[in-house]
Structures are given as structure tokens and as C-alpha cells.
ZAMARGU-4260 file (C-alpha; in steps of 0.2 Angstrom, whole numbers, plus 5000, padded with zeros to 4 digits):
<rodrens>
0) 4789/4594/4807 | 4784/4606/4794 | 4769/4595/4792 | 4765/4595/4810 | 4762/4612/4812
5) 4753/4616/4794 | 4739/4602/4801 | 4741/4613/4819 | 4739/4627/4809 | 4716/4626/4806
10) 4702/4622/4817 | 4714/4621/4835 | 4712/4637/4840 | 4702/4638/4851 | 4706/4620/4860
15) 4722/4629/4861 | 4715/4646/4869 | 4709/4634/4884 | 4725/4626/4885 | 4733/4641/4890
20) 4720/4647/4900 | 4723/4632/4909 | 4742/4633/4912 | 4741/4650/4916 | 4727/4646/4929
25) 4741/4634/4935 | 4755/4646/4936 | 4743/4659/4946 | 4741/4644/4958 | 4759/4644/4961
30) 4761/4664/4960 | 4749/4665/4972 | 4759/4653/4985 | 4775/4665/4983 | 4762/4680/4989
35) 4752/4672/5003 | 4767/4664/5011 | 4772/4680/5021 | 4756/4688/5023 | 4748/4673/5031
40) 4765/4667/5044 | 4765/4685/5049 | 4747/4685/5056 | 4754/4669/5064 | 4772/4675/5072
45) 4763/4681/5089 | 4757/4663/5091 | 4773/4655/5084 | 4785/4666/5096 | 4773/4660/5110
50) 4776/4643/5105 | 4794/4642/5099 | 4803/4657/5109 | 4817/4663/5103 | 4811/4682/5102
55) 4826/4690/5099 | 4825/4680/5084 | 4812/4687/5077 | 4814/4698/5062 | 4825/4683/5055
60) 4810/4673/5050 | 4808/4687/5040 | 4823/4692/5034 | 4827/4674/5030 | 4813/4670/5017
65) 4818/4690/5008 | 4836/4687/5007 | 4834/4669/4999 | 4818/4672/4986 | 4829/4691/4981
70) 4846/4682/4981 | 4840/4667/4971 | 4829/4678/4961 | 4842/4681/4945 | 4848/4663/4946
75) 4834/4653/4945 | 4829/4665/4928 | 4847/4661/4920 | 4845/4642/4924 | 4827/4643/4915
80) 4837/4650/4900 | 4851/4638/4900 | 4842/4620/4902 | 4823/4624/4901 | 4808/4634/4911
85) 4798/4621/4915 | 4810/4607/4923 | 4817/4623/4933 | 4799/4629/4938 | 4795/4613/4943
90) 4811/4609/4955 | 4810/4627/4962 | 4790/4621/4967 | 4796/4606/4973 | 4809/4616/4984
95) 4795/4628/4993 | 4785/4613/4998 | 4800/4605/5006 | 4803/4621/5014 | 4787/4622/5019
100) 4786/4605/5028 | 4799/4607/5036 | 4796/4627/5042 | 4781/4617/5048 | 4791/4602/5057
105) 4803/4614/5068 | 4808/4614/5085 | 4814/4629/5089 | 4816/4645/5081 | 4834/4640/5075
110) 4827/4627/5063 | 4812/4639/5056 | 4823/4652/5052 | 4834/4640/5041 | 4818/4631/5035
115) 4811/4647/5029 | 4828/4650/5018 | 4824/4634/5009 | 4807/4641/5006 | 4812/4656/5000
120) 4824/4649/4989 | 4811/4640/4980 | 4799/4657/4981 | 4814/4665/4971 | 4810/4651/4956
125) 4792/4652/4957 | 4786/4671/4952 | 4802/4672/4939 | 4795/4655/4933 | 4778/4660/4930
130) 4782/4677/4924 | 4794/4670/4910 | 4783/4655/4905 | 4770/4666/4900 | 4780/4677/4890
135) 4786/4659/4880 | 4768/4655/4880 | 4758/4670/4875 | 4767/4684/4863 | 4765/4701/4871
140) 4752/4710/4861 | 4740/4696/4868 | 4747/4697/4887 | 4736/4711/4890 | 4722/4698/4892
145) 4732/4688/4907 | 4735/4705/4916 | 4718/4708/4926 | 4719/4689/4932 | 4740/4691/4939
150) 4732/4708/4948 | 4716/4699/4954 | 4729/4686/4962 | 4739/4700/4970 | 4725/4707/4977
155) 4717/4691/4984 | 4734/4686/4994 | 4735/4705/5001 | 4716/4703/5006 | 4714/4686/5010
160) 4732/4680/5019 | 4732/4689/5035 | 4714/4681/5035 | 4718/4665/5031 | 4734/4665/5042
165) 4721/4673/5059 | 4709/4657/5055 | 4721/4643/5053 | 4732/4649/5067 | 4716/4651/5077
170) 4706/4637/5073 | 4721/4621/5067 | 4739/4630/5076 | 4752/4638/5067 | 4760/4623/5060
175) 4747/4621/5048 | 4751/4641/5040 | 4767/4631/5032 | 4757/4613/5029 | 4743/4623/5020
180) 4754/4627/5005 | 4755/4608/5002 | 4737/4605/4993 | 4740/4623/4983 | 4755/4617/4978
185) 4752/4601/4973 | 4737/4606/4963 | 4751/4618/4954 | 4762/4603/4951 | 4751/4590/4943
190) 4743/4605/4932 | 4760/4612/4927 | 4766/4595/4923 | 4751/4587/4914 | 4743/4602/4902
195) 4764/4612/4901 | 4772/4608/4884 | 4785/4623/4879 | 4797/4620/4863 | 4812/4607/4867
200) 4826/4619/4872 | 4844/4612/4869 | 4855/4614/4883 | 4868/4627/4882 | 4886/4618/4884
205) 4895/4631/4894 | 4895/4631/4912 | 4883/4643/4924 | 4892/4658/4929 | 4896/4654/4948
210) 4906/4666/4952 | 4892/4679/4944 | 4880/4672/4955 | 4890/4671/4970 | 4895/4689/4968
215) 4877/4693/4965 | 4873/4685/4977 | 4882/4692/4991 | 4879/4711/4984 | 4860/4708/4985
220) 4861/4700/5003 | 4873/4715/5009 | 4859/4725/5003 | 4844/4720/5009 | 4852/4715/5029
225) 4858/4734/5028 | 4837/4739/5023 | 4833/4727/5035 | 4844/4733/5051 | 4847/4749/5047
230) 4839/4763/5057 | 4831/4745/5069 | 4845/4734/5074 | 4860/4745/5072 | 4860/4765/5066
235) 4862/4770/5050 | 4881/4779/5054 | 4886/4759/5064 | 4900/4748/5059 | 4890/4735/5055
240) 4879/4744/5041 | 4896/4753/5035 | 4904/4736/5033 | 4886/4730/5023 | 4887/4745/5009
245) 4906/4741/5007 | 4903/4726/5004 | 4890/4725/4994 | 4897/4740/4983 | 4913/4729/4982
250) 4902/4713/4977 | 4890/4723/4965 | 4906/4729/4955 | 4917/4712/4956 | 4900/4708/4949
255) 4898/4719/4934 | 4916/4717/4928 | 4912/4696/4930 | 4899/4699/4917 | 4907/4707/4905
260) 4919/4692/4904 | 4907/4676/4907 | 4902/4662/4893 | 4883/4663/4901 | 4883/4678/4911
265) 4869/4676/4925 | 4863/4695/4921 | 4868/4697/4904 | 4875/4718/4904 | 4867/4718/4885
270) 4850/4717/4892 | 4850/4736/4899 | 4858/4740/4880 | 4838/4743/4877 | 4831/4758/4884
275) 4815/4752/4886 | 4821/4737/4897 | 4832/4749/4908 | 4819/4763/4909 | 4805/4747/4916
280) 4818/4741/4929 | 4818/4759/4935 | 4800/4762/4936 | 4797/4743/4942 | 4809/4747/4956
285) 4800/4764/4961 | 4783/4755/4961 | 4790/4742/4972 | 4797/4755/4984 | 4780/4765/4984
290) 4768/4749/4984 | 4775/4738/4998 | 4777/4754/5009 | 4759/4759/5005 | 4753/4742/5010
295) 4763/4743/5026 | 4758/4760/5032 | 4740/4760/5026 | 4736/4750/5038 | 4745/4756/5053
300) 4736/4771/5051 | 4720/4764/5049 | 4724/4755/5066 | 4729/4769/5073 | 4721/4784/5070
305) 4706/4779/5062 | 4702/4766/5075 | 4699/4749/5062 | 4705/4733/5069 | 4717/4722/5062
310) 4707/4712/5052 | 4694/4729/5044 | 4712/4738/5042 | 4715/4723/5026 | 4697/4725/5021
315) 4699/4744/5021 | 4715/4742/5006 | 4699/4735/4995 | 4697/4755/4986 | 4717/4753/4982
320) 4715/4734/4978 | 4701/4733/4967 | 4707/4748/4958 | 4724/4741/4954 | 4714/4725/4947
325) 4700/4734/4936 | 4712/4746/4928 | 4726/4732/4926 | 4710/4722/4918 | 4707/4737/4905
330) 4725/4744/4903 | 4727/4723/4897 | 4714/4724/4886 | 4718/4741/4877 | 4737/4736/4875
335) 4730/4718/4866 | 4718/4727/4855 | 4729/4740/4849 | 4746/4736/4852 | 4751/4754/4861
340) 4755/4755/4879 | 4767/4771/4879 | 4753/4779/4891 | 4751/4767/4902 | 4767/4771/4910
345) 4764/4791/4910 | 4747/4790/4917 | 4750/4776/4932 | 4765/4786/4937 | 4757/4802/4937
350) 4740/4792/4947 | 4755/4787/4958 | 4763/4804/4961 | 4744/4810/4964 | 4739/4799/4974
355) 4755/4800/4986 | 4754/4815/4990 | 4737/4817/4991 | 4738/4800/5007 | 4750/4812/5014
360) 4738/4827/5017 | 4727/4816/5030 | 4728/4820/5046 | 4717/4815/5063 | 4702/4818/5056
365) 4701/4811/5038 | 4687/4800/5036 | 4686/4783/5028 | 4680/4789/5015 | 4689/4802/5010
370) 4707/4789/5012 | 4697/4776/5003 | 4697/4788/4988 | 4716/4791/4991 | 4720/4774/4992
375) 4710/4771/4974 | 4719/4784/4966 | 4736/4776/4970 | 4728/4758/4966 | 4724/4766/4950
380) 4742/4769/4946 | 4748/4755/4951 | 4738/4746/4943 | 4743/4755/4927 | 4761/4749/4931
385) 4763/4734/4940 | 4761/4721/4922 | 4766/4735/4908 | 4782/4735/4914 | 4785/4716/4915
390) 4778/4715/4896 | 4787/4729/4890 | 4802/4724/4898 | 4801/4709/4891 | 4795/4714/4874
395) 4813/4722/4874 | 4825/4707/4875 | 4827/4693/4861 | 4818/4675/4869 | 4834/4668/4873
400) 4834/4679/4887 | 4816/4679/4893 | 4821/4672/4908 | 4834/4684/4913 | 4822/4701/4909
405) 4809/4692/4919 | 4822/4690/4936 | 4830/4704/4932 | 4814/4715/4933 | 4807/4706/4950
410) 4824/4708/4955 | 4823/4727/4954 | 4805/4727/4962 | 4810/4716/4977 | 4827/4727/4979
415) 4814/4743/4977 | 4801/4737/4990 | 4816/4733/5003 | 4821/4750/5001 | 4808/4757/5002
420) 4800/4750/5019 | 4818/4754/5027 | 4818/4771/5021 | 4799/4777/5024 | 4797/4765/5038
425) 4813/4775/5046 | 4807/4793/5045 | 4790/4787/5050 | 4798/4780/5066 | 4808/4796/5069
430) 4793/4807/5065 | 4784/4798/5078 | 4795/4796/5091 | 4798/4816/5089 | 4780/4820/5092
435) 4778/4809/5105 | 4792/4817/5115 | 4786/4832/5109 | 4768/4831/5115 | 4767/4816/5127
440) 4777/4825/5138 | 4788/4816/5153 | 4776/4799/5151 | 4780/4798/5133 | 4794/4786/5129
445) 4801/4777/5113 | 4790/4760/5120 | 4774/4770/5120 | 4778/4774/5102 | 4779/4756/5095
450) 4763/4753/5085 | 4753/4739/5095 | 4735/4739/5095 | 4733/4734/5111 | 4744/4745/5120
455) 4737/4760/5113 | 4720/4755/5120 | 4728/4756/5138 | 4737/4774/5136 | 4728/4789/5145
460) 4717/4799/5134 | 4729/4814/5131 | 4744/4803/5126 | 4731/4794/5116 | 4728/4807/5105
465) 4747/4813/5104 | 4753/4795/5097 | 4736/4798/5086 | 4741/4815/5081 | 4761/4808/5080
470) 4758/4793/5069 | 4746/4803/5056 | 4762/4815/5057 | 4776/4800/5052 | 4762/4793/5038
475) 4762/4811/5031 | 4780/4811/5030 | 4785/4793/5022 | 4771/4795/5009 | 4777/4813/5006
480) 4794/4804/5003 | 4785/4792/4992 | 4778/4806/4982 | 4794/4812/4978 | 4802/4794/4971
485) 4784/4793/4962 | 4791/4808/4950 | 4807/4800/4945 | 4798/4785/4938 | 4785/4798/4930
490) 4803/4805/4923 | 4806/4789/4917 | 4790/4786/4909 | 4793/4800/4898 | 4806/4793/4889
495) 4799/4775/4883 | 4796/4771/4867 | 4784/4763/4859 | 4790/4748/4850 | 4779/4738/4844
500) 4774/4721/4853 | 4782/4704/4845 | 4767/4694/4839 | 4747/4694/4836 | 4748/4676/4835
505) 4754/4663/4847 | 4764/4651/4836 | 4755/4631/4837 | 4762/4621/4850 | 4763/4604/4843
510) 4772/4586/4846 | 4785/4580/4838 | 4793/4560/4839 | 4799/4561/4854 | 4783/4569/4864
515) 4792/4586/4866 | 4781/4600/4860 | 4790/4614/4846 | 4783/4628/4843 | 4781/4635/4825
520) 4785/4653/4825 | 4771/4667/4818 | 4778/4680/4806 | 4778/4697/4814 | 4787/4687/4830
525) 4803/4695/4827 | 4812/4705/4840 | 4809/4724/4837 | 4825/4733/4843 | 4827/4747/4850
530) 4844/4754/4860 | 4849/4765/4870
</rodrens>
């Protein structure tokens, strides 16, 4: 073996440059089916309520999809661990296409909503997949380079799905918004299987943590039904929710106190002994909570006040789309060259504060312009953000557990974006069901205050301009709220420390008898540690 890697060693470094490009051009295939999935059924849910009935239903098409990818999240990382990444990214592709031929196949509403749960399930295994492949793959002082092209993937599925959805729905039925992740996915498959070789990984003889992850499992689904229903289907001070947060406290802890017994813990509790990892899970759960509810409400005030349609409102996130990709691109490429990323953190959070409170001074008459500006600065920020804390975070953990850092970091994005479209998408609603009865006088009712395009076309001129006037009142407040979680992850960023990154070398993959690739470890590949 010591032979195979000295003749690796010359000459193959640049076949092997293309190699990974290749793979990681794969795994943004299958990161960008995870992302497109519920941009794209949205646009189609009118047409798929139409067809399907089952109204009531609704929200659980929704809440279906969330609660398996956010419960399955941690699991499918500790499994990558125990037995191998790429087996397990492959099964949990595998798993969202059969999901999604069947979401595709239902009959009634019923059926979708637990076909969607299968897909979920597998979304849970597909962005913790790639995100940990790539930190086996390419050391973290070279990650930077990979960092504009997983933000130019994230902005192409905010951008292009609710396009993509409108055209298929429109032009093949809504079916074909679950068959069309059967060619995407299948590219991903037979390009992760054929150009994918990671080191063998011996599998670890103790069992998986079940209990863990059952008790995981129902502490994150208590969480995110009571961010779900909370404040819509039943109020905040109900039974219902009351039960929720018992429950999920009770499981969270049973949880905790399961860890700190467990052969192969599902969340190992050592992980959060690094402050660098603890500190990204907190800023990674405060972008989460400011980015999805940007991207919610951006456009409902667009819609709204500034008069775009549906389909301009997604053209008009480009300034804080583009933004988030470009400065991603560069923050990569500084981090690569020089090995220090300490500022990134400080200057997106500090871009985000800014540019949250500045989206929460426009009012009726703010131009495109002037929000299109806005919107850039939080992109910015963002975009200074959304990777740095991945690779720190998993910079701070030793390999072995790559795969935990990974879902346990998207874990606390999800967990952060569910709070935070309940919690600014409920004082928005107040805010504008307040001004409504406020100025829409007798004719104004909670109906009239629901955000549909169409019914706001129909409202008399003067309640027109009240829900106008009300709905730039409830964006004010939910990204003044925002504004105000921005600063504790500016807090946090104060306090990470700059360690430096594992690797300036990625270590020769090479066969061995058997046709399983090993790797051969650079120097300099050693953990840094760094605790609390």
C-alpha cells in the first residue's frame, strides 16, 4: 500500500483535480434536488388541491416533507459514520426517487402526504451526504474553492423552482413536479457511483443508538408541529402546543442523558466540547432563522406593496441572490489562499444585522431600487455565512465524526428557519390583521388580510391601500425581529477562534487489491484542537 500511494504521489494531480470536480458536480446534482423539491410543489399545490381535494389537508404536504428531512437529518449523518458515506448517500437518493414516484402516483391527498414523508426522509440523507462527502474529499483549507458553486446552486433552486414548478404544472400537470426529479436523480446516481471512491471504512461493531434517535426524533418533531401550528392552527397559549413543548422538552432531555450513556451515540455530546463547533451551530441556526424568513416575506411584500407578480417577485431576490453567490465565491477563495476565516463570520453577521434593519425601514413608497440595494446587503452577509460555518464546524471535529458535525449543523439551520418563519411569520400576521382593523374600518376582516394576489386586485381602492400600508407595517416588524436575532450571531462571531484549517493537500485516492479506494493521509492533516 505504501507503494501505491508513493507512485499516486507525482504527475496525478491534476487528473485528480478533475476527479473531484466531477464528484462534487455530482453531489450539487443531488443537493440541488433536496432544494428544488419544495420550491417547485409549492408553485404547484393550487393545481394539486384542485385535482386531489383534501384542502384541509393542506399545510401537511408541507409539514410532512420538513418533519421527515429535519427528523432523519442526524440519523442518516451517524449511519454515514458507522458503515460508510457513500453506500448511505446512495440509499437515501434512492429513497427520495421512490418517494417521489410515488408523491407522483397518488390518489388522494392521504397518500401524497405520506409519500412526501418517504421523500423527505431521503432529503434528510441527501444534503448531510453531500456536505460530509466533501469534507472527506477535499481538506478544509481548499473547501473555499467549492463554496461559490454550493451558493450558485442555492440560488438557482430559489430562482429557478417556482419557475420550473409554474411551467411544468402549466404545460405536463402537476404529476410530473415529483416525476421530474427522476432524470436529476439518476444523473446523481450513476455519477456518484461510477467517478465516487472514499477510503474503505471498517464498520463499527456496536449497535446504532435507537433509542437516541428515537428520542431525537420525537423532540425535533414536537418542535417543528408546534413552529408549524402555533399561532395558525391552534394559539400559541392551546392545549395542543402546551402538550408539544412538554414533550419535546421531555424527549430533548431523555435525549441528552441517552447520549452520555451510548456505545455510538447518534449526536455525540463531545462534539459541542469545541467552541468553534458550538459557536457555528449557533450562528448557523440564526442565519437559518433570518434567511428562510427573508425569502418568505421578500416577496409577499413585493407582491403586495410593490405591485410585482408572482413570477418578477423571484426574479426581484436576484440583488440578495447573486450577492450571497459572489461574496461566497470570494470569501472561498480568500479562506483557500490564506488559511484565515475569523472575519468572515464578524463581517456577514454584521452585513446581516445591517441589512435587517435596514428591509425594515421600507414602507409604501420604497422603490425597487432602493430594496434591491437592501436585499444585496443581507445577500452579502449571508453569503459571508452560509458555507464558513459548515467548514469551520467541520474543521472542529476529528473525521470520525464528519458526519455527525455535518447533520448536526443542518440540523440547527433547519431547526433555525422553522423558528423563524413561525415566529416572524406570526407578528407579521398580527401586525397586519391589526392595521387592517385599524384602518380598513367595518369592511376590514381577517379574510381580507390573507395575502392573495388576486383577492387584493378586487378590494376597493381605500382598503387597498390599508392592507398596502398594513402589510409594509408587519414586513417592518418581522425583519426588525430578525435584526435583533442577527446581533446574537454577530455576538457569537466575536468569540471564534481562528484555528487553523486541517490540510493544504488532499491525501491521493488510490486502489487497493480489492478495488476499494484508501487514501494516504498528507502531513499537516492532524486535527487542530481547540475546547471550550
Amino acid at each position: 500500500m505504501a507503494d501505491l500511494r508513493k507512485a499516486t504521489a507525482g504527475g496525478k494531480a491534476e487528473p485528480r483535480q478533475r476527479s473531484v470536480r466531477v464528484v462534487v458536480l455530482a453531489l450539487m446534482i443531488a443537493m440541488l434536488l433536496a432544494m428544488l423539491d419544495n420550491l417547485i410543489v409549492g408553485t404547484a399545490m393550487p393545481t394539486i388541491v384542485g385535482d386531489l381535494g383534501g384542502m384541509e389537508h393542506l399545510s401537511w404536504v408541507v409539514t410532512a416533507y420538513t418533519l421527515a428531512t429535519a427528523a432523519s437529518t442526524p440519523i442518516w449523518g451517524k449511519l454515514g459514520d458507522m458503515y460508510g458515506r457513500k453506500g448511505i448517500f446512495l440509499t437515501s437518493i434512492v429513497i427520495f426517487l421512490i418517494g417521489s414516484v410515488l408523491s407522483g402516483m397518488s390518489q388522494d391527498m392521504s397518500q401524497l402526504i405520506g409519500f412526501r414523508a418517504v421523500q423527505g426522509l431521503g432529503a434528510g440523507g441527501l444534503m448531510v451526504g453531500v456536505m460530509a462527502i466533501i469534507g472527506d474529499l477535499v481538506p478544509p483549507r481548499e473547501r473555499g474553492k467549492y463554496q461559490g458553486m454550493m451558493a450558485g446552486v442555492m440560488a438557482i433552486a430559489m430562482i429557478g423552482g417556482p419557475l420550473v414548478g409554474g411551467t411544468i404544472t402549466d404545460h405536463l400537470g402537476w404529476r410530473w413536479s415529483f416525476y421530474i426529479n427522476l432524470p436529476l436523480g439518476a444523473v446523481a446516481l450513476a455519477m456518484v457511483t461510477a467517478v465516487l471512491h472514499l477510503p474503505r471504512k471498517e464498520r463499527r461493531k456496536a449497535k446504532v443508538d435507537y433509542l437516541g434517535a428515537a428520542l431525537l426524533t420525537v423532540g425535533i418533531t414536537a418542535i417543528v408541529l408546534v413552529t408549524t401550528w402555533g399561532g395558525t392552527e391552534y394559539a400559541w397559549g392551546s392545549a395542543v402546543i402546551m402538550e408539544l413543548i412538554a414533550l419535546g422538552v421531555a424527549s430533548l432531555v431523555g435525549f441528552l442523558f441517552v447520549e452520555t450513556k451510548a456505545a455510538e451515540p447518534i449526536m455525540p455530546l463531545h462534539i459541542f466540547r469545541s467552541r468553534n463547533f458550538s459557536l457555528m451551530s449557533l450562528i448557523g441556526f440564526m442565519a437559518g432563522f433570518v434567511m428562510f424568513g427573508a425569502v418568505l416575506f421578500l416577496p409577499l411584500y413585493q407582491q403586495s406593496v410593490q405591485g410585482a407578480s408572482a413570477t418578477n417577485s423571484g426574479l426581484l431576490l436576484l440583488p440578495m441572490l447573486l450577492a450571497m453567490m459572489i461574496v461566497s465565491l470570494v470569501a472561498g477563495r480568500i479562506t483557500t489562499s490564506t488559511g484565515k476565516y475569523k472575519i468572515f463570520p464578524i463581517v456577514g453577521s454584521l452585513l446581516m444585522v445591517v441589512g435587517l434593519f435596514l428591509l425594515s425601514t421600507m414602507d409604501t413608497g420604497t422603490t425597487r431600487l432602493t430594496s434591491g440595494i437592501y436585499m444585496a446587503v443581507l445577500g452579502a452577509g449571508m453569503g459571508f455565512l452560509m458555507q464558513i460555518t459548515m467548514l469551520v464546524a467541520q474543521n472542529s471535529v476529528e473525521l470520525e465524526d464528519m458526519g455527525v458535525a455535518s447533520s448536526t449543523t443542518t440540523l440547527f439551520r433547519t431547526l433555525g428557519s422553522s423558528f423563524g418563519v413561525a415566529i416572524m411569520g406570526a407578528l407579521f400576521t398580527g401586525r397586519v390583521q391589526d392595521e387592517m382593523t385599524a384602518r380598513g374600518g367595518g369592511g376590514a376582516t381577517e379574510k381580507s388580510a390573507q395575502l392573495d394576489a388576486a383577492s387584493l386586485a378586487k378590494l376597493p381602492d381605500a382598503m387597498r391601500e390599508a392592507y398596502e400600508y398594513a402589510v409594509a407595517s408587519g414586513t417592518h416588524i418581522a425583519f426588525l425581529v430578525g435584526g435583533s436575532v442577527a446581533v446574537v450571531a454577530l455576538l457569537a462571531a466575536l468569540f471564534v477562534k481562528e484555528v487553523p484549517l486541517r490540510g493544504t493537500a488532499k491525501p491521493e485516492a488510490v486502489s487497493d487489491d480489492s478495488g476499494t479506494s484508501a487514501a494516504a493521509v498528507t502531513p499537516g492533516a492532524a486535527k487542530e484542537s481547540q475546547t471550550v
